[in-house]
N, CA, C and O atoms as CSV, one atom per row, in Angstrom:
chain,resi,resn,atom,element,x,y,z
A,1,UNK,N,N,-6.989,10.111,-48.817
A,1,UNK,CA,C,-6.193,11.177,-48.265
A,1,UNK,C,C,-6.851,11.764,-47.024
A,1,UNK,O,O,-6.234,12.235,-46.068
A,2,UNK,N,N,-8.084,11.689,-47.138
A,2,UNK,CA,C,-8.760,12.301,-46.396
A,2,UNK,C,C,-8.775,11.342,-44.876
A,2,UNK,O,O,-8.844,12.047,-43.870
A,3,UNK,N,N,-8.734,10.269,-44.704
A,3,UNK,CA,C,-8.796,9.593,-43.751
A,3,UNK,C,C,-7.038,9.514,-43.138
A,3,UNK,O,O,-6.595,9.602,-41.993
A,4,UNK,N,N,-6.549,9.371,-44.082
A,4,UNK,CA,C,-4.931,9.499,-43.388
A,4,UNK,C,C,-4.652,10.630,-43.006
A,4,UNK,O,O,-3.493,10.663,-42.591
A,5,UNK,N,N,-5.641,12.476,-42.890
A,5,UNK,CA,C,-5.537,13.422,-42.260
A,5,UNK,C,C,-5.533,13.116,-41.394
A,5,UNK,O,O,-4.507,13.263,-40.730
A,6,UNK,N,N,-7.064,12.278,-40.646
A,6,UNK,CA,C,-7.813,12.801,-39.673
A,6,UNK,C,C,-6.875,11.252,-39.015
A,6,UNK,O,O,-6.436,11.685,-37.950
A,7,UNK,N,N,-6.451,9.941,-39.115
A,7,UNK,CA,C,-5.461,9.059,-38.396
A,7,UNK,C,C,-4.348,10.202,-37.932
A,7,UNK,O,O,-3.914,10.344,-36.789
A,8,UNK,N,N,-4.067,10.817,-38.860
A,8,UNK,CA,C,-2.330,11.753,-37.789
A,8,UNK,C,C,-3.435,12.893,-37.082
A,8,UNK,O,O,-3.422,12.505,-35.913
A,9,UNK,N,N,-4.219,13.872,-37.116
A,9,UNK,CA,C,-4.931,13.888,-36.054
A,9,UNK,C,C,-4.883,13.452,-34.666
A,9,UNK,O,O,-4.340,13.901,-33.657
A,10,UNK,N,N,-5.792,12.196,-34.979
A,10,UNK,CA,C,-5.766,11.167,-34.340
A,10,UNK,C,C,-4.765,10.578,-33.364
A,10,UNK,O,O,-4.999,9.987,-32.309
A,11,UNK,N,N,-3.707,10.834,-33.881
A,11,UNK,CA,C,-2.162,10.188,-33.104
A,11,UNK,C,C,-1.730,11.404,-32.623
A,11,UNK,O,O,-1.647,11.425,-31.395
A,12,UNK,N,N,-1.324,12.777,-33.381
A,12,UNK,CA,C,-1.031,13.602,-32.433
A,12,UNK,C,C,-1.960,14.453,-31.388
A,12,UNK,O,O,-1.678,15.484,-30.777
A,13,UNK,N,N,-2.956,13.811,-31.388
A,13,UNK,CA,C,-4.288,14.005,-30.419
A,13,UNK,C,C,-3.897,13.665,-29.158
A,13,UNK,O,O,-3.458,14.435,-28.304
A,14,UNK,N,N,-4.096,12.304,-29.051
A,14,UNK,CA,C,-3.629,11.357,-28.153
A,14,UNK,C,C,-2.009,11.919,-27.815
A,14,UNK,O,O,-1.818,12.597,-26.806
A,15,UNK,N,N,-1.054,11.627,-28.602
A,15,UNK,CA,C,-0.164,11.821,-27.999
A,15,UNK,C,C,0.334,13.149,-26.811
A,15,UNK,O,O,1.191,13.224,-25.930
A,16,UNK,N,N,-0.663,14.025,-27.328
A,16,UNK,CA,C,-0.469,15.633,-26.835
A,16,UNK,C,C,-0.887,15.445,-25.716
A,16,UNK,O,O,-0.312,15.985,-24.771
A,17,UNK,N,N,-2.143,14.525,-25.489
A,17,UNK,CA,C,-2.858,14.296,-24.019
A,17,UNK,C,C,-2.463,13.453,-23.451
A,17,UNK,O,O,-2.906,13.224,-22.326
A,18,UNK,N,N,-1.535,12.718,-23.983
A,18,UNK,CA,C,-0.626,11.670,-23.122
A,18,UNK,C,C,0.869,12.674,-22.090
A,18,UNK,O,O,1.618,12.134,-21.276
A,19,UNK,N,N,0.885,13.613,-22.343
A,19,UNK,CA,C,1.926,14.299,-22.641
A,19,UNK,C,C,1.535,15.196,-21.260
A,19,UNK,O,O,2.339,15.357,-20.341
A,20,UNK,N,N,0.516,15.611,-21.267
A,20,UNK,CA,C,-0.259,16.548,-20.489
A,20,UNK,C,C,-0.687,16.386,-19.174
A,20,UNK,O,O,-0.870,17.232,-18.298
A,21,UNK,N,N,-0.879,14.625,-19.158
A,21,UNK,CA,C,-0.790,13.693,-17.704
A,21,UNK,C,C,0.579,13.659,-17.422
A,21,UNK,O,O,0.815,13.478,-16.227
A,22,UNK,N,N,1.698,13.795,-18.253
A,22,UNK,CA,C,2.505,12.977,-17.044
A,22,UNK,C,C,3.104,14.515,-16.441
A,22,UNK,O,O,3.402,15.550,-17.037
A,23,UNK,N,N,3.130,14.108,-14.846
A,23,UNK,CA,C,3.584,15.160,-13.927
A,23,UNK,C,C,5.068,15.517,-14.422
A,23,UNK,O,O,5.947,14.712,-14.112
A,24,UNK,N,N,5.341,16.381,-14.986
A,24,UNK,CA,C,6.418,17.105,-15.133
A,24,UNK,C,C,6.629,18.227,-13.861
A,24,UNK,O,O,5.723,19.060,-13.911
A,25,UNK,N,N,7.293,18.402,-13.073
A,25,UNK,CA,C,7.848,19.488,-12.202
A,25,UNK,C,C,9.553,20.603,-12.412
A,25,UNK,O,O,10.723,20.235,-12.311
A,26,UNK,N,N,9.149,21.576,-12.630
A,26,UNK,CA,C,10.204,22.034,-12.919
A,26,UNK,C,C,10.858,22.624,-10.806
A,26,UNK,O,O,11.375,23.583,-10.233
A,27,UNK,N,N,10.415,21.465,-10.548
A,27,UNK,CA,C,10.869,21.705,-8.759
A,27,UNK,C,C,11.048,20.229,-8.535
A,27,UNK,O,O,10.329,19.702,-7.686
A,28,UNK,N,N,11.970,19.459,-9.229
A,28,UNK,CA,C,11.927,18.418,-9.070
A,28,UNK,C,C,13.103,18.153,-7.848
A,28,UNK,O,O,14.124,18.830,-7.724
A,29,UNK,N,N,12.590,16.674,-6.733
A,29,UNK,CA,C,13.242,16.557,-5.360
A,29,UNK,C,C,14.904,16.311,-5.960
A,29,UNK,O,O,15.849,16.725,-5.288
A,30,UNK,N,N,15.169,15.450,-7.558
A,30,UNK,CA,C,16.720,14.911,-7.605
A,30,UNK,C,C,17.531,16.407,-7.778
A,30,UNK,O,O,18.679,16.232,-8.185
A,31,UNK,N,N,17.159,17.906,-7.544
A,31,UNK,CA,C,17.911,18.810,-7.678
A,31,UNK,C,C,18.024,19.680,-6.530
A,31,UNK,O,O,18.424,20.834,-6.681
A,32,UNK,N,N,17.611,19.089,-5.048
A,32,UNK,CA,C,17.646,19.898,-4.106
A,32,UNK,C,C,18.619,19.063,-3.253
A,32,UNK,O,O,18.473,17.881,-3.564
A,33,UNK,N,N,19.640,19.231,-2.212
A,33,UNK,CA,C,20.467,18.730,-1.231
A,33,UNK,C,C,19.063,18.044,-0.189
A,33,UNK,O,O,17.880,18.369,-0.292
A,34,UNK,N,N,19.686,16.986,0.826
A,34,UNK,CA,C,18.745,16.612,1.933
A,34,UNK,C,C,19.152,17.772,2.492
A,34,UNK,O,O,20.198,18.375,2.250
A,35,UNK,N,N,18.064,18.145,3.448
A,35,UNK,CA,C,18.154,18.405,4.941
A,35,UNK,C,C,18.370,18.187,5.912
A,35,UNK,O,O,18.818,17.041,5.889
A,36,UNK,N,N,18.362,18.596,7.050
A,36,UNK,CA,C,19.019,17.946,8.134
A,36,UNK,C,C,18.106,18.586,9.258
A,36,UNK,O,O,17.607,19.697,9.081
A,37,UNK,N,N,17.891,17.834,10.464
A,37,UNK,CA,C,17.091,17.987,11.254
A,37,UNK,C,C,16.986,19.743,11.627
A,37,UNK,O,O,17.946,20.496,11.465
A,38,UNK,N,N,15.838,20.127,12.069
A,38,UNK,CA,C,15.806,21.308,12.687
A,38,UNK,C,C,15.462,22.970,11.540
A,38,UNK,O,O,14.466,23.127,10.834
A,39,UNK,N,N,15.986,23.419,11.614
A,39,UNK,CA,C,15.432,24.873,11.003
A,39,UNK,C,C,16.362,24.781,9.319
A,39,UNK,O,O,17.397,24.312,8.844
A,40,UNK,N,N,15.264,25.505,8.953
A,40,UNK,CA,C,16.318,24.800,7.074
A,40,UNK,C,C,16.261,26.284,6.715
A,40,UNK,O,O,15.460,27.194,6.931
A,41,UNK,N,N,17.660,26.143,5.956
A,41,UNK,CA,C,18.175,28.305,5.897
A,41,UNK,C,C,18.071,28.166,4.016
A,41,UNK,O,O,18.129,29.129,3.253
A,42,UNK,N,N,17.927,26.880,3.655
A,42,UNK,CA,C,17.872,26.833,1.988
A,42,UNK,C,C,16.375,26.024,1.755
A,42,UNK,O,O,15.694,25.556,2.666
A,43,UNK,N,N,16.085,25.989,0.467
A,43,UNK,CA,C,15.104,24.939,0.090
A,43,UNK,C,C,15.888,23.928,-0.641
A,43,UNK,O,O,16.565,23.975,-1.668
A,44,UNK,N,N,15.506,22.730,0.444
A,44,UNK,CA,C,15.945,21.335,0.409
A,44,UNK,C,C,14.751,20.646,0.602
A,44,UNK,O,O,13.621,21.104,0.775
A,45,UNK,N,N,15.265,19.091,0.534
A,45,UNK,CA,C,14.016,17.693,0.671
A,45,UNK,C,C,14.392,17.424,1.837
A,45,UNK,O,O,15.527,17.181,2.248
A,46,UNK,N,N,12.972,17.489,2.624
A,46,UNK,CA,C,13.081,16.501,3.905
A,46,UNK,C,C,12.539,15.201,3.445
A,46,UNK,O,O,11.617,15.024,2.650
A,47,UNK,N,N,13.409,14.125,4.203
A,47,UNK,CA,C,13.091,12.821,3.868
A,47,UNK,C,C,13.166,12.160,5.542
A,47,UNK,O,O,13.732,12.700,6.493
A,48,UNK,N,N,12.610,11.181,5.549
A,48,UNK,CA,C,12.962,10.242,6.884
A,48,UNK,C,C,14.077,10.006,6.946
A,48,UNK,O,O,14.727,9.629,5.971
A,49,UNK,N,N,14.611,10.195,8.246
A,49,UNK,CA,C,16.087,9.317,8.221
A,49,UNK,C,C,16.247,7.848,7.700
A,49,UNK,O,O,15.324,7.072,7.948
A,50,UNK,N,N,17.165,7.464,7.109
A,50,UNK,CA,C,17.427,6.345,6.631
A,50,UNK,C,C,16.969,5.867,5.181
A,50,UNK,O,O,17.429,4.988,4.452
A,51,UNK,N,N,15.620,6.980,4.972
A,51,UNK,CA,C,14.984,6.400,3.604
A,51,UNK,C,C,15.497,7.344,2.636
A,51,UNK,O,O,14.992,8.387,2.220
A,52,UNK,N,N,16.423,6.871,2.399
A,52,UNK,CA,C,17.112,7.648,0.841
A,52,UNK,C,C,15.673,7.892,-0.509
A,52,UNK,O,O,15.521,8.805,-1.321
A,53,UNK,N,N,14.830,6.636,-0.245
A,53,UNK,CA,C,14.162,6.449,-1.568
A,53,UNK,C,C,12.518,6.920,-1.249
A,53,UNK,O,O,11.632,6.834,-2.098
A,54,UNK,N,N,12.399,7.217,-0.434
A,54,UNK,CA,C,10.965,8.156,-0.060
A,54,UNK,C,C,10.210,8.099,-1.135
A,54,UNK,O,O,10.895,8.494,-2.078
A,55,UNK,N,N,8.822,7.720,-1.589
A,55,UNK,CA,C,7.720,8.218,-2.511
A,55,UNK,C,C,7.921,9.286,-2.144
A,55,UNK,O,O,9.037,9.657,-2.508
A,56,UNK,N,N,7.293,10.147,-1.477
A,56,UNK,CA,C,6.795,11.495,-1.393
A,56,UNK,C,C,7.858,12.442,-0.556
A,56,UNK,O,O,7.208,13.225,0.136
A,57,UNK,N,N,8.843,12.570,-0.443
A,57,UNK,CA,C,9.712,13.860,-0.084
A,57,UNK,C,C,9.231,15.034,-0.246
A,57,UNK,O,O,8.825,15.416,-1.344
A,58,UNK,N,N,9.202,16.031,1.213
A,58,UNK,CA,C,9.087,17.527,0.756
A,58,UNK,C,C,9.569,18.443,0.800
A,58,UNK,O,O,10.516,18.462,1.586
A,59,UNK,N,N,9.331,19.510,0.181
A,59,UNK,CA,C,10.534,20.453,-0.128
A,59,UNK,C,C,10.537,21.213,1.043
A,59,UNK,O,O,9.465,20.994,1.607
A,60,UNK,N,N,11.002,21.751,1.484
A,60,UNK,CA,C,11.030,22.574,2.774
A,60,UNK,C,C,11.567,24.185,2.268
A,60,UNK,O,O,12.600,24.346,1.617
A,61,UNK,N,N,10.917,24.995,2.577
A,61,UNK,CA,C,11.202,25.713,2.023
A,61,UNK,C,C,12.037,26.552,3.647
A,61,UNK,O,O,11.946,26.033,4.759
A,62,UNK,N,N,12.766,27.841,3.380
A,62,UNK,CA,C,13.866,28.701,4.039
A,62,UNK,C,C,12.774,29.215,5.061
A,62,UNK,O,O,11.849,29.941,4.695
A,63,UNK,N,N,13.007,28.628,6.872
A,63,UNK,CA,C,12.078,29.122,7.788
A,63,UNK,C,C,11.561,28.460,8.078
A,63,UNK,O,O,10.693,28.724,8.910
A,64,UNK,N,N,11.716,27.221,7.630
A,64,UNK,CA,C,10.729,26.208,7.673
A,64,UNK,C,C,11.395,25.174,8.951
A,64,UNK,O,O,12.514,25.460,9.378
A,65,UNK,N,N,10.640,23.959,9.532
A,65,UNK,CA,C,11.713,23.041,10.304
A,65,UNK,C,C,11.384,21.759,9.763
A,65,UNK,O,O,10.203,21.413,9.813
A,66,UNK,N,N,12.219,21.011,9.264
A,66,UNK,CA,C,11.863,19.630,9.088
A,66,UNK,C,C,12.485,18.568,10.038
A,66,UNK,O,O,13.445,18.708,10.794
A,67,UNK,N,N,11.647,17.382,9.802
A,67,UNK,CA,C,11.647,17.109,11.162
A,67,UNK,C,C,12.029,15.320,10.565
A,67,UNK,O,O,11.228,14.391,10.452
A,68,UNK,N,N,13.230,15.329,10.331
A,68,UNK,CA,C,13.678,13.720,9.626
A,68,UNK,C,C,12.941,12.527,10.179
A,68,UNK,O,O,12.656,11.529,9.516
A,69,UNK,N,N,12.662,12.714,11.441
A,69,UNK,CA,C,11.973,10.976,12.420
A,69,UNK,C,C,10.629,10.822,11.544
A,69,UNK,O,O,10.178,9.677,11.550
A,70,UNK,N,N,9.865,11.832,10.744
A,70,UNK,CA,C,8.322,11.503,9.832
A,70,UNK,C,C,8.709,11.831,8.524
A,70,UNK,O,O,8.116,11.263,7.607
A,71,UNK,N,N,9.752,12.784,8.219
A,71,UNK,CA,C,9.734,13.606,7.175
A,71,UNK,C,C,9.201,14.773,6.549
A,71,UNK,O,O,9.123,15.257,5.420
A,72,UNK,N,N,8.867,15.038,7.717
A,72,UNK,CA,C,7.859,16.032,7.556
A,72,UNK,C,C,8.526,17.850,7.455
A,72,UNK,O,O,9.541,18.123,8.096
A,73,UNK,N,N,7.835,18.919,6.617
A,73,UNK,CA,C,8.134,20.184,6.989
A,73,UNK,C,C,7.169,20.615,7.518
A,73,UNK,O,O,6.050,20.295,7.117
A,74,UNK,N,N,7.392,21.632,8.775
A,74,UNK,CA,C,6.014,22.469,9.348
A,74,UNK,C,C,7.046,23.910,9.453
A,74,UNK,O,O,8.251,24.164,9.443
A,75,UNK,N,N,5.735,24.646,9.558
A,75,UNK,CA,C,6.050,26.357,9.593
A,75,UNK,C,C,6.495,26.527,11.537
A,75,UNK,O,O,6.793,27.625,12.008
């Protein structure tokens, strides 16, 4: 009995720290509109033109300018 404690332990150990790596964002990019070149009045994803599928998209936040030809936001 005593060893089948410390195995579920064991599993919900691991599992909790499996859990803890994966990047969860509650600002995730599939819930913001693109942007569009020039001064951004909402928080949206700047992406490169053309690349719908970007690794790294950023959020641009209101004030901000993004700039579609890199993808980039600057203040």
């Amino acid at each position: 009995m005593k060893t089948f404690a410390v195995f579920l332990a064991a599993v919900f150990l691991s599992v909790g720290s499996a859990q803890a790596r994966t990047p969860s964002s509650s600002l995730s990019h599939a819930h913001f509109p693109a942007c569009s070149e020039g001064l951004v009045k909402q928080l949206c994803v700047c992406r490169r033109g053309g690349d719908a599928f970007a690794r790294h998209p950023q959020l641009c936040r209101s004030g901000w300018y993004c700039h579609t030809f890199d993808g980039v936001c600057r203040q």
